[in-house]
Every structure is written in structure tokens, then in C-alpha cells.
C-alpha positions in Angstrom: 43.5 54.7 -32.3 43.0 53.8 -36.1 39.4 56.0 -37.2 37.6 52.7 -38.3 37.4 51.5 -34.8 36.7 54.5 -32.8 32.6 53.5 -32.7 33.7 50.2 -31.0 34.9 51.8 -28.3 32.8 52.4 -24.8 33.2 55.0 -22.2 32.8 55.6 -18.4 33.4 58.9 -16.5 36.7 58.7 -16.7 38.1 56.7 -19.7 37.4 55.1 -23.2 38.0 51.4 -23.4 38.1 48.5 -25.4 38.9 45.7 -23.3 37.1 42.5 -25.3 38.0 39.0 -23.9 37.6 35.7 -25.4 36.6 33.5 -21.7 35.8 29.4 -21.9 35.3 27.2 -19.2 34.4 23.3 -18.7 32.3 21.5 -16.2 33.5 19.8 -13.5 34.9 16.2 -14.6 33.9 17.3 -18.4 30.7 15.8 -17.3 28.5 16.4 -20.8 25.2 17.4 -18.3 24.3 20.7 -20.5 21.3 19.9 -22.2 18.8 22.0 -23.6 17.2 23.2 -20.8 19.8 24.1 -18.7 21.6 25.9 -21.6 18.9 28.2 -22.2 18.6 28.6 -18.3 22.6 29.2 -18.0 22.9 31.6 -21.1 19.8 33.7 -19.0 22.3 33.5 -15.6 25.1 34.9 -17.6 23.2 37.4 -19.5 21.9 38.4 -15.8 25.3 38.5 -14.0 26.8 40.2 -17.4 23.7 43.0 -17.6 23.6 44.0 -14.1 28.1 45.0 -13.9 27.5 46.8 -17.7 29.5 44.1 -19.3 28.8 43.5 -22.9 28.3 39.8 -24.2 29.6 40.4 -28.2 29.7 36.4 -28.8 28.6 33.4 -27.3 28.9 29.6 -26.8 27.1 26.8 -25.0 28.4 23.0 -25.7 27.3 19.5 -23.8 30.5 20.4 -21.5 31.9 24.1 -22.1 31.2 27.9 -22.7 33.0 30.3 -24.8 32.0 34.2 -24.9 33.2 36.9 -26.3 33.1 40.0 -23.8 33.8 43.5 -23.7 34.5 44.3 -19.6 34.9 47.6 -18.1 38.4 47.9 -17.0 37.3 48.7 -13.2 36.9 45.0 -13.3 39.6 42.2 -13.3 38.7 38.8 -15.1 39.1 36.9 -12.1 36.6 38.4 -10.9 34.2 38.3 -13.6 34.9 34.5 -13.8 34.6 34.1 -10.4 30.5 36.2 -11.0 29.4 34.2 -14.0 30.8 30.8 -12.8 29.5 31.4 -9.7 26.1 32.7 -10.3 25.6 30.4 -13.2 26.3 27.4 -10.6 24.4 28.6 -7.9 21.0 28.8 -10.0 21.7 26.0 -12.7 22.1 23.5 -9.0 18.7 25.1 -7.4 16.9 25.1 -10.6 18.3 21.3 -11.9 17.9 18.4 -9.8 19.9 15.9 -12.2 22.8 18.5 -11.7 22.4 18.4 -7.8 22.6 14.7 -8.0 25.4 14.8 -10.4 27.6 17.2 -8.4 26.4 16.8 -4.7 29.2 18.4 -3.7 28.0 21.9 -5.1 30.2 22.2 -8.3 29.4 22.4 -11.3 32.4 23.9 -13.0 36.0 22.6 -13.2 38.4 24.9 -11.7 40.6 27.4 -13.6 39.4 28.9 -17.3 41.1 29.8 -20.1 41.7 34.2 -21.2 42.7 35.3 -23.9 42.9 39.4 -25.0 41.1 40.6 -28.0 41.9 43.6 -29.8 44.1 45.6 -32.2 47.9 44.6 -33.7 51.0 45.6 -32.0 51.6 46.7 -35.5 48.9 48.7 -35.4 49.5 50.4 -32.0 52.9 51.3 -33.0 52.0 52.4 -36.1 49.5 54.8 -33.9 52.3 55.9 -31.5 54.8 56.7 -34.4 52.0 59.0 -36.4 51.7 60.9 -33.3 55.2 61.3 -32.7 55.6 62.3 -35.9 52.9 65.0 -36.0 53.8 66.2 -32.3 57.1 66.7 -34.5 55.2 68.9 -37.4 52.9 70.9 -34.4 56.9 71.7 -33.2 58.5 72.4 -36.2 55.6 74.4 -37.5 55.5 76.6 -34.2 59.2 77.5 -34.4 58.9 77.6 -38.3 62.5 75.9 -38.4 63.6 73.3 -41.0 62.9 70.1 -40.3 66.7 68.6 -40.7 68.1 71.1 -38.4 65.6 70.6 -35.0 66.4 67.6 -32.8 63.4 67.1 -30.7 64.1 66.4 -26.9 63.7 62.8 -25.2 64.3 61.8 -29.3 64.0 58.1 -29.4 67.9 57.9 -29.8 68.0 59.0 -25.4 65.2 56.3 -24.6 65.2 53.5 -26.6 61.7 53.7 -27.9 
């Protein structure tokens, strides 16, 4: 990946990873019910949730009636279920702590269903341009090895045969 970047990324046993996502969801009804309180108290339930599965909280956003963030997941986890934690959670407490919510949303809901995703990260320009420098010093490492000229070596599984 391009050398500028490399310190973004984060590591588990078994891979490297960038996986940042940008994640908003409403309240149930729009219902404009997040006031000061409960927004400090809901960005402490999501800081919770988002500490305790090692996900990383790069941005964030509390309005009257919807959160954005800005996350950086693991990619052992999928985002349905990462919504389905923070929404949760967040819910759960916000209704025990808040009795105007309770009242509000007696039936236990406070958000809306559904959430909007969207991926964060590098160019498609940029990855190919990543793929084709490697192909093309896989090509050199080859050549070099077999000290042939360059116009006369046709590499095998060449991107003529596979269409990429």
C-alpha cells in the first residue's frame, strides 16, 4: 500500500487492516429527544461498547435526532453487527438511565431501524496503481534473475491470458 499510509494501518495476529467506516443512524420517529445530557451519556455507551471489541472511534457526531462516527473495525467483525452493539447498548442504558426517553418510547426503542454505511479508504486508482508497481517489479525480480532482456521474456499468466 502507498508508504504515506502504512502508520494508519492496525494489526491483529493474523493480518493488517484498515477497515474505517463512516456509520449514522436516527431515532426512532426523528423524535429530536437528544439533549445534553443524554448526549454526553450516549457518546460514554458508545465509547464503552466501541473500547471493550478494540474498535477505534476516529470521528464523531451527536445531533437533536442522529449520530455519525467515523470508525476503524477489526475485520473479524461485520457492521451489522457492530450496529446491532452500539444501537443496542446505547438504547438499553440511555432508556434505564432517562425517564423522559422511557416515556417517549414505551415500547423500548429508541432508534429507527436500518442505518446508513459507507467504506472509507484509499482510491481504486490508487490500489491499481499499487497492483501494477508490483507486477511490474515481480517483472524486474524475473528478468533480473534470468538476466534476459526485457523485450524478449513474456511472463506467464501475462495480463493478455486473464483479463487483468
Amino acid at each position: 500500500m502507498p508508504q504515506d499510509t502504512l502508520n494508519k494501518y492496525r494489526r491483529l495476529s493474523h493480518v493488517t487492516y484498515d477497515c474505517r467506516y463512516h456509520l449514522v443512524w436516527i431515532t426512532k420517529y426523528r423524535f429530536k429527544v437528544i439533549d445534553d445530557d443524554i448526549k454526553l451519556a450516549l457518546k460514554w455507551s458508545i465509547k464503552h461498547t466501541c473500547d471493550s471489541k478494540d474498535i477505534q472511534i476516529i470521528e464523531g457526531a451527536v445531533g437533536e435526532e442522529h449520530v455519525h462516527l467515523y470508525l476503524n473495525i477489526p475485520p473479524k467483525y461485520s457492521i451489522s453487527d457492530v450496529m446491532k452493539w452500539i444501537k443496542g447498548k446505547s438504547s438499553e442504558k440511555l432508556l434505564k438511565t432517562f425517564d423522559k426517553l422511557r416515556k417517549k418510547y414505551w415500547g423500548q426503542h429508541l432508534w429507527a431501524r436500518g442505518y446508513f454505511v459507507s467504506t472509507i479508504g484509499i482510491s481504486d486508482e490508487m490500489i491499481k496503481q499499487y497492483i501494477q508497481k508490483h507486477k511490474n517489479e515481480e517483472e524486474q525480480e524475473y528478468l533480473a534473475k534470468w538476466n534476459k532482456p526485457q523485450d524478449k521474456v513474456r511472463l506467464p499468466n501475462s495480463t493478455d491470458e486473464v483479463g487483468w
